[in-house]
Biotite code that builds the C-alpha atoms (Angstrom):
import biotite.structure as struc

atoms = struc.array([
    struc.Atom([-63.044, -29.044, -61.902], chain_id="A", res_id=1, res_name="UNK", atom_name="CA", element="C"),
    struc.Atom([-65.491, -31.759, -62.276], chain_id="A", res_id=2, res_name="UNK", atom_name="CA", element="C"),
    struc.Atom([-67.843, -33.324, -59.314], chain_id="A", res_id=3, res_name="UNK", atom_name="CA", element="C"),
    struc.Atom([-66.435, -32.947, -55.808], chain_id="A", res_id=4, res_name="UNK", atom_name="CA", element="C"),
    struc.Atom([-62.805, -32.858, -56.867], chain_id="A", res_id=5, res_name="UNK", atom_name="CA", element="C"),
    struc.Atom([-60.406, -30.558, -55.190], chain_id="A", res_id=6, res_name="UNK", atom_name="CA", element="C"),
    struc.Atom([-56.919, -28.618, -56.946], chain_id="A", res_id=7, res_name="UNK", atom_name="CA", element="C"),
    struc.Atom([-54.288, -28.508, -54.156], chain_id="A", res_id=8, res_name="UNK", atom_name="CA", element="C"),
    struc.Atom([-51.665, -26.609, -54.688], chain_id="A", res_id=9, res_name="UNK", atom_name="CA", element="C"),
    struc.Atom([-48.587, -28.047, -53.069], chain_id="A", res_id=10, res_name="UNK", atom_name="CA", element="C"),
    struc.Atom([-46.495, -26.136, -50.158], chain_id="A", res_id=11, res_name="UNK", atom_name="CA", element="C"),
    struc.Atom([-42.963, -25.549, -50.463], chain_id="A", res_id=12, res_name="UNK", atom_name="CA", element="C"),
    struc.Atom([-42.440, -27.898, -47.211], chain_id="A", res_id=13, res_name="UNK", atom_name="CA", element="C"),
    struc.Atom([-39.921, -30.027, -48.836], chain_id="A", res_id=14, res_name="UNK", atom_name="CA", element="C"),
    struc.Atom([-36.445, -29.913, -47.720], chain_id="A", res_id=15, res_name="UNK", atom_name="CA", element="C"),
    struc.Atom([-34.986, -29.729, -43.741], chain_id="A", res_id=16, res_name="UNK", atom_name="CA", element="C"),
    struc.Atom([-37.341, -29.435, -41.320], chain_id="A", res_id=17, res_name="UNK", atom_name="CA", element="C"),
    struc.Atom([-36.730, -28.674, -37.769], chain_id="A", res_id=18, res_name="UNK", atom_name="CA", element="C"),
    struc.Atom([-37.913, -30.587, -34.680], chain_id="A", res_id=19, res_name="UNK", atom_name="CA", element="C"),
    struc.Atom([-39.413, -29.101, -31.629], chain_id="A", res_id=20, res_name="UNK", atom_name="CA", element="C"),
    struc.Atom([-36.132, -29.590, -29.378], chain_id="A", res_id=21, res_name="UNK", atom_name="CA", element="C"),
    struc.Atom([-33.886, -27.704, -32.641], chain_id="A", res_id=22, res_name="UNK", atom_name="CA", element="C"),
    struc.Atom([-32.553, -30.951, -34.372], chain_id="A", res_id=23, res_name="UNK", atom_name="CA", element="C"),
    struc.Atom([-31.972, -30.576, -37.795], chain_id="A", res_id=24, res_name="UNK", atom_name="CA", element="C"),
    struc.Atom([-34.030, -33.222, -39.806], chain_id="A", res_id=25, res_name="UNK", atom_name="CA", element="C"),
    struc.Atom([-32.800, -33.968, -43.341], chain_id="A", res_id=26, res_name="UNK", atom_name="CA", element="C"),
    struc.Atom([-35.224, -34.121, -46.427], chain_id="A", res_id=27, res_name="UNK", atom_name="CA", element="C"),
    struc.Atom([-33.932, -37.386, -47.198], chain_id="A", res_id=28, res_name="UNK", atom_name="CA", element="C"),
    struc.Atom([-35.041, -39.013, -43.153], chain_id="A", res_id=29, res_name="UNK", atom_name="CA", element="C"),
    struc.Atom([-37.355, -41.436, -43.383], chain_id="A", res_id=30, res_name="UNK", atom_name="CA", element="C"),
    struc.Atom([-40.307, -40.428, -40.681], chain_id="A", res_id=31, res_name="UNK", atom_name="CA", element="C"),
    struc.Atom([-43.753, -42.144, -40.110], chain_id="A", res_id=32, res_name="UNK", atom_name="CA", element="C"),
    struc.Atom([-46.477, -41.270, -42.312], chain_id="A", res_id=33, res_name="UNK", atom_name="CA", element="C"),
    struc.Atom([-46.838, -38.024, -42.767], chain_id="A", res_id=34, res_name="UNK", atom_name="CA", element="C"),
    struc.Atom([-49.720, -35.651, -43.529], chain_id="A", res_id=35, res_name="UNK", atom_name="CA", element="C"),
    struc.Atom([-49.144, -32.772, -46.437], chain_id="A", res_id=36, res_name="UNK", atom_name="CA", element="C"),
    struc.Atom([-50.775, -28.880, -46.391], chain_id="A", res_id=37, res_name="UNK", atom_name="CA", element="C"),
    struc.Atom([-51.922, -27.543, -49.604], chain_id="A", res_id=38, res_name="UNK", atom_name="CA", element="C"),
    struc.Atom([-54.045, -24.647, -50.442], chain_id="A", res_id=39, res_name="UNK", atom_name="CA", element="C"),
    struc.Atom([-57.072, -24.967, -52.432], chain_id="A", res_id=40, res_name="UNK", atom_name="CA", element="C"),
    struc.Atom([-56.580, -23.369, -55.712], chain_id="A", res_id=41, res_name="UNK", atom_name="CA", element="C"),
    struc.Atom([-59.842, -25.038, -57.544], chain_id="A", res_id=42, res_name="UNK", atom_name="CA", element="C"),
    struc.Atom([-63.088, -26.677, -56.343], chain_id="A", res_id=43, res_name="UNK", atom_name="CA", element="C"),
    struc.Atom([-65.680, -28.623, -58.255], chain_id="A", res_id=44, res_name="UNK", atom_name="CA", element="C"),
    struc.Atom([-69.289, -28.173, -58.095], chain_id="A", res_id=45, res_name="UNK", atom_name="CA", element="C"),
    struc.Atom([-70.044, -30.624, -55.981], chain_id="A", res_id=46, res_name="UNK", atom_name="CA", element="C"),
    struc.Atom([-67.828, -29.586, -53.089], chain_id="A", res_id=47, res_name="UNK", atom_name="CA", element="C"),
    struc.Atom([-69.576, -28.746, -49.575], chain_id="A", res_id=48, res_name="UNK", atom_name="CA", element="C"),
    struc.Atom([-66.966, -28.234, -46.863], chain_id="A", res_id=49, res_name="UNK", atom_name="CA", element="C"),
    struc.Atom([-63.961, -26.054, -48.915], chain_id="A", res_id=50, res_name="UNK", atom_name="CA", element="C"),
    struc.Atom([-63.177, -23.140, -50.212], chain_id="A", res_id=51, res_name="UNK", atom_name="CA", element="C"),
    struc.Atom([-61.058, -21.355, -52.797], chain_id="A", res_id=52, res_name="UNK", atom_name="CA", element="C"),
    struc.Atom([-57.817, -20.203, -50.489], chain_id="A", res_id=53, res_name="UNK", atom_name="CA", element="C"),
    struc.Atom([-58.524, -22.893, -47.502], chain_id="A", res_id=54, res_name="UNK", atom_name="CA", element="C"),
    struc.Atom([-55.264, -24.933, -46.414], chain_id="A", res_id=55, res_name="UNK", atom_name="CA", element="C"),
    struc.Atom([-56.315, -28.262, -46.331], chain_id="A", res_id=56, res_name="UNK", atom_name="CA", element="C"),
    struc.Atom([-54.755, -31.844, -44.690], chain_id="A", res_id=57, res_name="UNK", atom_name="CA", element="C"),
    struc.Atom([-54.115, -34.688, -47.125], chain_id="A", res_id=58, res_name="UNK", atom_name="CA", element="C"),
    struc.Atom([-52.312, -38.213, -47.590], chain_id="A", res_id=59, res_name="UNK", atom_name="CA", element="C"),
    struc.Atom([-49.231, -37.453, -50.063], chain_id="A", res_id=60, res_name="UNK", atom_name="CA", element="C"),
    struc.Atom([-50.123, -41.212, -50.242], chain_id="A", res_id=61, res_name="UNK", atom_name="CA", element="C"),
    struc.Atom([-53.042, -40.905, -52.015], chain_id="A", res_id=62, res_name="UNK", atom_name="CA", element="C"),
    struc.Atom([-52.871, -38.682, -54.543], chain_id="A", res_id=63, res_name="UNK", atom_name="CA", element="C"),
    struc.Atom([-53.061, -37.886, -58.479], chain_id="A", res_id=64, res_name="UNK", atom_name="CA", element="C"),
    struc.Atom([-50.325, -34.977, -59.003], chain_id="A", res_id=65, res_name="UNK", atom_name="CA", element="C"),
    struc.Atom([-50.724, -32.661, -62.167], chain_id="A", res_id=66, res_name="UNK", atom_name="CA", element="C"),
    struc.Atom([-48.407, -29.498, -63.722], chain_id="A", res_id=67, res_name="UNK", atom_name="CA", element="C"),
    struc.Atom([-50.351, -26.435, -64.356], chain_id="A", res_id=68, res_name="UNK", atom_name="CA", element="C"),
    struc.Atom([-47.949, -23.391, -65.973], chain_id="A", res_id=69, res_name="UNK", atom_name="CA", element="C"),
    struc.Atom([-45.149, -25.174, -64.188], chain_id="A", res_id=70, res_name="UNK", atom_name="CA", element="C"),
    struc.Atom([-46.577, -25.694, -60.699], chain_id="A", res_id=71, res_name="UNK", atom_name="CA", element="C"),
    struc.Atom([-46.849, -28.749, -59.466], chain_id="A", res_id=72, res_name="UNK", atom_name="CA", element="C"),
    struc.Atom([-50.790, -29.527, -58.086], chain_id="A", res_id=73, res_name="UNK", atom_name="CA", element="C"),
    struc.Atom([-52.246, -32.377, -56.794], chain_id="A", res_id=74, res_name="UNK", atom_name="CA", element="C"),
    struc.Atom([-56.165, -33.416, -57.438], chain_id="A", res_id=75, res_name="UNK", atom_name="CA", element="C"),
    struc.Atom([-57.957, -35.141, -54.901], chain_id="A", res_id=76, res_name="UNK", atom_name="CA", element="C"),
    struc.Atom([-61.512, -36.167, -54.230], chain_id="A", res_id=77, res_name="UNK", atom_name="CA", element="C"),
    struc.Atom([-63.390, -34.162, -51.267], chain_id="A", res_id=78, res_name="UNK", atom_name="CA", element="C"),
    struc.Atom([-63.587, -36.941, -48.811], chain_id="A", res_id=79, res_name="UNK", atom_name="CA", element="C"),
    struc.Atom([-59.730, -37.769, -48.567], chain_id="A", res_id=80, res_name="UNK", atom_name="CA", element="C"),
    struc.Atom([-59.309, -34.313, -47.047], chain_id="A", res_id=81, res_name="UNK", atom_name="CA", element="C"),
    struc.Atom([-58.536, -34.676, -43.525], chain_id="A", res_id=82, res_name="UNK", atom_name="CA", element="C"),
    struc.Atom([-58.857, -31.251, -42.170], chain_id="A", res_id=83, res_name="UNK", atom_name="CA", element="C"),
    struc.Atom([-59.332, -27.494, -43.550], chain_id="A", res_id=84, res_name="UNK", atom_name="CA", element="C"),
    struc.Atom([-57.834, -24.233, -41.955], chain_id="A", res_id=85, res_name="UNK", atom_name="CA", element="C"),
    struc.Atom([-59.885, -21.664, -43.070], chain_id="A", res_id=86, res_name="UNK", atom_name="CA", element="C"),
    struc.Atom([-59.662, -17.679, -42.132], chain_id="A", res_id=87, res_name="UNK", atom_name="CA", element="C"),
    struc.Atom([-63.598, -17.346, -42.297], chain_id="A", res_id=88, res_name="UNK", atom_name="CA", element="C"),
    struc.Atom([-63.916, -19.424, -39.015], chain_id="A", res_id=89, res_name="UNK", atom_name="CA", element="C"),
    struc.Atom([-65.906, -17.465, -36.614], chain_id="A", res_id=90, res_name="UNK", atom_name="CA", element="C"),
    struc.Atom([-63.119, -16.278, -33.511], chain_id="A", res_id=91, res_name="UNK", atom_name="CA", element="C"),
    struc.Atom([-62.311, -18.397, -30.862], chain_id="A", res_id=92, res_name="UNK", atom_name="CA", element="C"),
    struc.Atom([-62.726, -21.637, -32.686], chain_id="A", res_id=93, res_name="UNK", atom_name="CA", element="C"),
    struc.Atom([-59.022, -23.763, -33.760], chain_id="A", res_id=94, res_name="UNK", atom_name="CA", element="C"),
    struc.Atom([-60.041, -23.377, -37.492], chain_id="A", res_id=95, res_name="UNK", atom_name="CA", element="C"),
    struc.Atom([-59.957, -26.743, -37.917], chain_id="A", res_id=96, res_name="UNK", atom_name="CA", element="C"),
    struc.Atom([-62.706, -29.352, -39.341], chain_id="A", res_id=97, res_name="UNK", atom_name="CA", element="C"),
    struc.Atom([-61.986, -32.641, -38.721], chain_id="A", res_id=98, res_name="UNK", atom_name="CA", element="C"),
])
């Protein structure tokens, strides 16, 4: 990975989802704008705020998607991250950078 570009590896998210109250929502509903979770699978050398293994907040908007070995990734650029989960957050914060 080049310069402060980030390999996302995409979650398996697609498909029904459920809604708070139970209601079955279809894959094919159109919703809002909606964020996607990915988890870091390469960093560039230029990258500050993320790790390898941290699930990160994105657009699916904005994105350039590539196939690695027949996974599907998508590369972004550091700054259109909009939040990272990490494990290695000291206890009792939310593990979220926003």
């Amino acid at each position: 990975m080049l310069h402060d570009r980030v390999l996302v590896a995409l979650d398996r998210e697609a498909g029904e989802r459920r809604s708070g109250a139970g209601i079955v929502i279809p894959a094919t509903a159109a919703v809002g704008k909606r964020l996607s979770w990915g988890e870091v699978s390469a960093v560039g050398q230029h990258v500050r705020q993320v790790q390898l293994g941290d699930r990160v907040l994105f657009d699916p908007e904005d994105r350039a998607e590539v196939e690695l070995s027949g996974r599907d990734y998508v590369l972004l650029r550091e700054r259109d991250l909009h939040a990272v989960a990490a494990p290695r957050v000291e206890s009792g914060s939310t593990g979220l950078y926003l």
